[in-house]
N, C-alpha and C positions, 0 to 999 in steps of 0.2 A: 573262087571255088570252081573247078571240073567236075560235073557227073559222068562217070563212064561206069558200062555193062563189063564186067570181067566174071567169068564162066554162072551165070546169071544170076552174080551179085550186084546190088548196085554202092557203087563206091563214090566216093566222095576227097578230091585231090586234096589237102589240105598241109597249109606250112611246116615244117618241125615243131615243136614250140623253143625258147631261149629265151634266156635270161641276159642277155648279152644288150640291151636298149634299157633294161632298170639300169643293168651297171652303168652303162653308159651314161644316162641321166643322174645317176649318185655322183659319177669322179664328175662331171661338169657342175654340180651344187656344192659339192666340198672343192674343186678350185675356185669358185668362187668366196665361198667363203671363208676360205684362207688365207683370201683379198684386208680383210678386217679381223680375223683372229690369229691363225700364224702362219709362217710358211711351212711347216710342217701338216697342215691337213690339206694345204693346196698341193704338197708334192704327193700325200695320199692320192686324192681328186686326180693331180694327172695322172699318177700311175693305170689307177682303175680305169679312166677315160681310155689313154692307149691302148688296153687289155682288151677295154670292151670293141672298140673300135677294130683293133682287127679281128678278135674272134668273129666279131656280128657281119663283118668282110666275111670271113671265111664260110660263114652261115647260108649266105647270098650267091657269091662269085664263087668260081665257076660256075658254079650250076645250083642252083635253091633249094637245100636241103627241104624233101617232104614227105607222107606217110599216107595212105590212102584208110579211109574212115569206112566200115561197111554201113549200110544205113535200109534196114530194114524196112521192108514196102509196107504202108498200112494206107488203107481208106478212109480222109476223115468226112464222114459225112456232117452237110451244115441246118441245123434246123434253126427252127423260130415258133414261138409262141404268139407270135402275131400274124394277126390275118393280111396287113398290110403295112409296108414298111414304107415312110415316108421318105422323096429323095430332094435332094435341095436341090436348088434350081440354077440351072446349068447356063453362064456366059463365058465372056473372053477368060475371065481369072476361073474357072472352073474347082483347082483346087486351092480350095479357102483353107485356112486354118482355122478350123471354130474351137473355141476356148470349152474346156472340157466344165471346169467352174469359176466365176471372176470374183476377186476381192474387192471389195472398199479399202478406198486410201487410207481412212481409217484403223484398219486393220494392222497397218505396216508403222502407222505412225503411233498405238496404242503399242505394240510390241517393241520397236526402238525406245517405247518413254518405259515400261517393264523392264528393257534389259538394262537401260540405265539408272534407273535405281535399283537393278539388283544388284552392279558392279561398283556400286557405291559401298557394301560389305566387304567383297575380298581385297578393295584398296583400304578402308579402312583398317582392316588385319593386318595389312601387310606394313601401315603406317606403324601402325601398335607394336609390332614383333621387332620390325628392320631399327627402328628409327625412336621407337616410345613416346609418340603422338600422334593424335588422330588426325593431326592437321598439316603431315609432312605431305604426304597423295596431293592433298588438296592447294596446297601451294606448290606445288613441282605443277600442274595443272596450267596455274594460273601463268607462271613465270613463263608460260607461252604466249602468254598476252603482253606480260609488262618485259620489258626490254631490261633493263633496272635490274630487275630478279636474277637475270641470265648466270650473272657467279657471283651470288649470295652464298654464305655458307648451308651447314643442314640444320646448322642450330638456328638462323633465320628462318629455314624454311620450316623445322617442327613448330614454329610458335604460332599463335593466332594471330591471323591478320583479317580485318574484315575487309578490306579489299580485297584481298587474296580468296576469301567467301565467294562473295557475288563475285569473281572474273570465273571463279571456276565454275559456278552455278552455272554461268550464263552459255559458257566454251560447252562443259557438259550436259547440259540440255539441248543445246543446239547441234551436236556431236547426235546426240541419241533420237534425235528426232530427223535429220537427215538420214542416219542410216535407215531409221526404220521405215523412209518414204523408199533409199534403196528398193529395200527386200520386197514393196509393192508393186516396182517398176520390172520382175523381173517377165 
């Protein structure tokens, strides 16, 4: 951004705005994934992609399409209710990142083991609607574990298996408790 005085405004240089970097990033997601669904939304994807691409050239080159912003003077003044502000203490690393508030690990591994048995409802639904057994999810699960299962039919897979049980207990609990160490580490 430019600040400049013009007849004693003060103005503020700033871009055009375009749409031309969404589209661009839509036709590279639809070529893409026309990579595994057809060739038809990837010749969408490129189309959009080349549209976008030279328009958002055109946007830039020659010269960078931009608008000047007026930006009205105001004084902010800064108070405090304190008599005395404390200043942390100043070395080679001067600026620290200080954590505004920190979690227990706890916290992440309590929320992955919650989201994991919540998601244990919309599979079972979806068992029950798709398939008309509760235990199709839970064997599609497991058959990541066992080798065997890989092309089983669906009627193997809607029956009860108690191996198919415990591999899936064990995948999805372990599934849900990594992530929720994730979401601690961010």
């Amino acid at each position: 951004m430019e600040h400049q005085k013009n007849n004693g405004q003060n103005l503020i240089h700033m871009p055009s705005p375009t749409a031309w970097p969404i589209t661009f990033a839509l036709g590279l997601t639809l070529m893409t994934t026309g990579l595994v669904t057809s060739a038809a939304v990837s010749l969408v994807g490129l189309i959009l992609f080349l549209l976008a691409a030279v328009g958002w050239f055109f946007d830039v080159l020659p010269v960078e399409k931009h608008f000047f912003i007026e930006v009205p003077e105001e004084s902010i003044e800064r108070t405090t209710a304190r008599a005395h502000v404390d200043s942390q203490p100043i070395d080679a690393m001067h600026r620290k990142i200080i954590p505004v508030e920190s979690f227990q690990i706890t916290t992440g591994l309590r929320g992955g083991i919650a989201g994991g048995i919540a998601m244990v409802v919309p599979a079972a639904v979806f068992s029950l609607l798709r398939y008309h057994s509760p235990w199709y999810a839970m064997n599609l699960l497991a058959a990541g574990g066992f080798v065997s299962w890989a092309n089983q039919s669906n009627a193997f897979l809607a029956e009860f298996h108690m191996q198919g049980l415990l591999a899936a207990l064990a995948i999805h609990a372990l599934s849900s408790v990594l992530v929720g160490s994730l979401t601690r580490a961010r």
